[in-house]
C-alpha positions in Angstrom: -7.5 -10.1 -9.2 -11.3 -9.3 -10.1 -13.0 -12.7 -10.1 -16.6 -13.1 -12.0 -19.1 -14.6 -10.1 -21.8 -16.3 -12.6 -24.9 -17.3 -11.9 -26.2 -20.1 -14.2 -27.7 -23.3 -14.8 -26.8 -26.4 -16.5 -29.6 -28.3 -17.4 -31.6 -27.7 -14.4 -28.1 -27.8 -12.0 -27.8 -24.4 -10.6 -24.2 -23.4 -9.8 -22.0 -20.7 -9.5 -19.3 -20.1 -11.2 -15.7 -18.5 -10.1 -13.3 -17.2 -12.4 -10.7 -14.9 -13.0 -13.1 -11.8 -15.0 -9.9 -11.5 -17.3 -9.7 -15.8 -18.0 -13.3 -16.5 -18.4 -13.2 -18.3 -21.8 -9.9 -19.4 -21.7 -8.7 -23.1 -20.4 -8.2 -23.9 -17.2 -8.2 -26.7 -14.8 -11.2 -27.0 -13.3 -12.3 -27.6 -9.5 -16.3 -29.0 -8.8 -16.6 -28.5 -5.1 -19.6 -29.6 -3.4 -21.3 -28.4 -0.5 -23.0 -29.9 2.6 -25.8 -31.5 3.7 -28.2 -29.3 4.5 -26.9 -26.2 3.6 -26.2 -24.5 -0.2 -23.6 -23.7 -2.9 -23.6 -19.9 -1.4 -22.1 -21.5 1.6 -18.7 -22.4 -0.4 -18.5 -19.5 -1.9 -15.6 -18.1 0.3 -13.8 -21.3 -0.8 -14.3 -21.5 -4.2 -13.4 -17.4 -4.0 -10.0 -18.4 -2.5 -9.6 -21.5 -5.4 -10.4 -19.4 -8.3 -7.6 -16.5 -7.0 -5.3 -19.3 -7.2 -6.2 -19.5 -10.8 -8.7 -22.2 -10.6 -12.5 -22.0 -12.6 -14.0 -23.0 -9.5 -18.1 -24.5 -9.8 -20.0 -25.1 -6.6 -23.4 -26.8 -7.9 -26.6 -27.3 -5.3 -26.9 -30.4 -5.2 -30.2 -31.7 -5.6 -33.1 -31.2 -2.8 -31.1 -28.2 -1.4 -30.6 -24.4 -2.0 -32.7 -23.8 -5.3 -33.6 -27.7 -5.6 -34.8 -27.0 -1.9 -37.7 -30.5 -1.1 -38.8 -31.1 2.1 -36.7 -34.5 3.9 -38.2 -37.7 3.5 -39.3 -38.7 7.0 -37.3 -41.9 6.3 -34.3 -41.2 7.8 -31.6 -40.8 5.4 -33.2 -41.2 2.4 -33.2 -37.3 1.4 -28.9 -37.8 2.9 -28.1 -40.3 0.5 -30.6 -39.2 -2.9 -28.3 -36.1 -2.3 -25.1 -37.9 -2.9 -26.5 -40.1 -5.6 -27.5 -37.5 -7.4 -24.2 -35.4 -7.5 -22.4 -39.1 -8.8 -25.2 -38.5 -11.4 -24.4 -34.9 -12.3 -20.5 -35.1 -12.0 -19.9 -36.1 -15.7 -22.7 -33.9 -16.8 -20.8 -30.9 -15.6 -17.5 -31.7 -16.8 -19.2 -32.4 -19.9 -20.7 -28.8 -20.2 -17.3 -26.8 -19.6 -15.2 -29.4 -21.5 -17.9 -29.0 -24.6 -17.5 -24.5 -24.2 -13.8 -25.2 -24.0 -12.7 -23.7 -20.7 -11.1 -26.3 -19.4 -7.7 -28.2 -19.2 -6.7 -32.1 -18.5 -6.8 -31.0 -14.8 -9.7 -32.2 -12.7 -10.1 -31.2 -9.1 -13.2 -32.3 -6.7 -13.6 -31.2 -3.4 -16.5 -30.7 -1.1 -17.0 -30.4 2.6 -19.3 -33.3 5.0 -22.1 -34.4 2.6 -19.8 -32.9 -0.3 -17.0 -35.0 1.4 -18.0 -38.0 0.9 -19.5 -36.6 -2.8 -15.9 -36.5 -3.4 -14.6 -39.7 -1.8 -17.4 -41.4 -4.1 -16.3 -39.8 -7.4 -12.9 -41.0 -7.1 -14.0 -44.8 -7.0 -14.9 -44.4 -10.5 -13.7 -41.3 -12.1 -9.7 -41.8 -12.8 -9.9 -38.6 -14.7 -9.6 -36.5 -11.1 -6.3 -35.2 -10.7 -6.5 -34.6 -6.5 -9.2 -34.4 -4.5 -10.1 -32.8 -1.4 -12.4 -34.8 1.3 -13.2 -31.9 4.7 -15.4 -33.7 7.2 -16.7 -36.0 5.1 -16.2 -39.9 5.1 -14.5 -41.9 2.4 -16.4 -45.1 3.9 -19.3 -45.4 3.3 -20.7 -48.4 3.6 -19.2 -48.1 7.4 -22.0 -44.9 7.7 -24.5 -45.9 6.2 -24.1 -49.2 8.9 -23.9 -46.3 11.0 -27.5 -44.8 10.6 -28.9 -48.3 10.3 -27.9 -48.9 13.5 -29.0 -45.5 15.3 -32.1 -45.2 13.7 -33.2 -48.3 14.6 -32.1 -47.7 18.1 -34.4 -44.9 18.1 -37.0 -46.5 16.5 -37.3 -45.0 13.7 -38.8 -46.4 10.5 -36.8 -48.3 8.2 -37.4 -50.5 5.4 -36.8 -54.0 5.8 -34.2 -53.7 2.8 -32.9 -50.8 3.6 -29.5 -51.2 2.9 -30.4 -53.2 -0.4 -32.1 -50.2 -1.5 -28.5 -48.4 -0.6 -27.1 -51.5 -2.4 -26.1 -48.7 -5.0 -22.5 -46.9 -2.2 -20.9 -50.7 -2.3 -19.4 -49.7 -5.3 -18.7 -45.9 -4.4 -16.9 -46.9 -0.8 -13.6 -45.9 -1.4 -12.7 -47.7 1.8 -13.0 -51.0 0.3 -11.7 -50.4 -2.9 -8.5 -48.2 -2.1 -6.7 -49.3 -5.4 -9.4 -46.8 -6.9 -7.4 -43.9 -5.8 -4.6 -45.0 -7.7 -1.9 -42.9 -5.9 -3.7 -39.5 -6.8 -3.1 -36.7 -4.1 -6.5 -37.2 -1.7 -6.5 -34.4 1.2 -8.4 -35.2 4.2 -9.1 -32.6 6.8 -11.6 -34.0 10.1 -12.0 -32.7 13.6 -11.5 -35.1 16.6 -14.8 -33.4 18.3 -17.0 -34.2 15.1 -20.5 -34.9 16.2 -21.8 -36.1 12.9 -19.3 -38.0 11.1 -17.0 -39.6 13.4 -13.1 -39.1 13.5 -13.0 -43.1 14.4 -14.1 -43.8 10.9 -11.4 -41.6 9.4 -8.7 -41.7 11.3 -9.0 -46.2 10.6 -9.4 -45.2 7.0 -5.8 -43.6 7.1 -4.4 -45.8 9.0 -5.5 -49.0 6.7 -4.0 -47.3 4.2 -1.0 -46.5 4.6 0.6 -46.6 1.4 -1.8 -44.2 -0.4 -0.7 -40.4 -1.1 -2.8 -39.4 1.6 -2.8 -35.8 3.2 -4.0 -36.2 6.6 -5.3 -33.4 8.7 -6.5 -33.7 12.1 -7.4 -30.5 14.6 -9.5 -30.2 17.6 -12.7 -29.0 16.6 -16.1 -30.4 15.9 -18.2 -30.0 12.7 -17.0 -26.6 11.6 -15.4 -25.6 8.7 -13.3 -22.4 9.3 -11.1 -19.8 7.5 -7.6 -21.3 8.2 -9.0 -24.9 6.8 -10.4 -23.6 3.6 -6.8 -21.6 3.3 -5.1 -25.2 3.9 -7.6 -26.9 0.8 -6.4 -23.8 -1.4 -2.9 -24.7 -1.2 -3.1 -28.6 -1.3 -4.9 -27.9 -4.7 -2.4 -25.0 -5.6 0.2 -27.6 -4.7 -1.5 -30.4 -6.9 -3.4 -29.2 -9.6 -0.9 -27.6 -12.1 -1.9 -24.5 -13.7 -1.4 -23.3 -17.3 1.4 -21.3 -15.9 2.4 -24.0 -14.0 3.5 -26.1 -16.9 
């Protein structure tokens, strides 16, 4: 399979797009997979490759201040962080929106995205029932727990932080998926975290599967820190090849 790589905008969202060069303007389902913090769509690109030859249109958006939206960080800490995932909450819609309008796509939603992108996902499906499965690698699906998390550290380290702080973050109580589990409704959720990760801890995941146990939850643990590599990104290909049907699936 040749797969088109496309370059484009969507309002001022730059993406890229991967697709089957033969299925470019037909249906299909649809996979929004974000990347992490710090870093840029390019860097999912060998994922979304591997999605889109499962017969996925695959779109890996910057999200905003990174890649082409590149701003310098706000020496608050974690206000750049968490603008980041506000703004892909924002944009989610807005994307499906522009493919569902061209008519490429099918009732099949898939959102994945890897550490910032993670917890991108984990967000969405607090609110967005439309997802089909969703894929959450070294992210966090609580956070409220997180963002208690860098309260607490940068204020150790002395840090500045506005008094209201976590008012001003009033905004993730109603994208934790940790306290409102009902949200995910039984959809397929695939979690992938490494016991050694320095940034996001495996504590807060590994109580968020446990509380909830009942949930059609994929858990994946291995010994590494906060490194994505090749055999993970093949195990996210086949949870959503597993759980995303396909127009030749059905």
């Amino acid at each position: 399979m040749k797969l088109a790589i496309r370059k484009r905008k969507i309002g001022n969202i730059p993406i890229l797009e991967v697709v089957d060069e033969t299925k470019i303007y037909e249906p299909m389902p649809l996979i929004i997979y974000y990347h992490g913090w710090q870093t840029a769509k390019e860097l999912v690109l060998t994922q979304g490759r591997k999605l889109a030859k499962q017969g996925f249109r695959v779109v890996l958006p910057d999200a905003a201040n990174h890649g082409e939206r590149k701003t310098e960080l706000s020496p608050i800490p974690s206000l750049t962080f968490w603008n980041s995932i506000q703004s892909n909450l924002f944009e989610f819609s807005f994307i499906v929106d522009f493919f569902e309008n061209l008519g490429v796509t099918t009732d099949q939603i898939g959102v994945g995205g890897v550490s910032m992108g993670g917890m991108t996902t984990a967000g969405l499906l607090t609110q967005h029932p439309e997802i089909t499965a969703a894929a959450c690698i070294m992210g966090s699906p609580a956070m409220i727990r997180y963002r208690e998390r860098i309260l607490y550290h940068a204020s150790a380290a002395g840090f500045f932080l506005p008094n209201d702080y976590e008012k001003l973050l009033g905004w993730i109580d109603a994208y934790d998926l940790d306290s409102q589990i009902d949200t995910l409704a039984e959809r397929p959720f695939l979690i992938w975290h490494g016991t050694e990760d320095e940034k996001i801890p495996y504590e807060h995941i590994k109580d968020f599967v446990e509380k909830h146990p009942k949930e059609n939850i994929e858990f994946i643990f291995e010994d590494e820190r906060h490194l994505v590599r090749g055999a993970t990104m093949d195990l996210v290909t086949e949870f959503f090849a597993n759980n995303l049907p396909r127009v030749t699936d059905v």
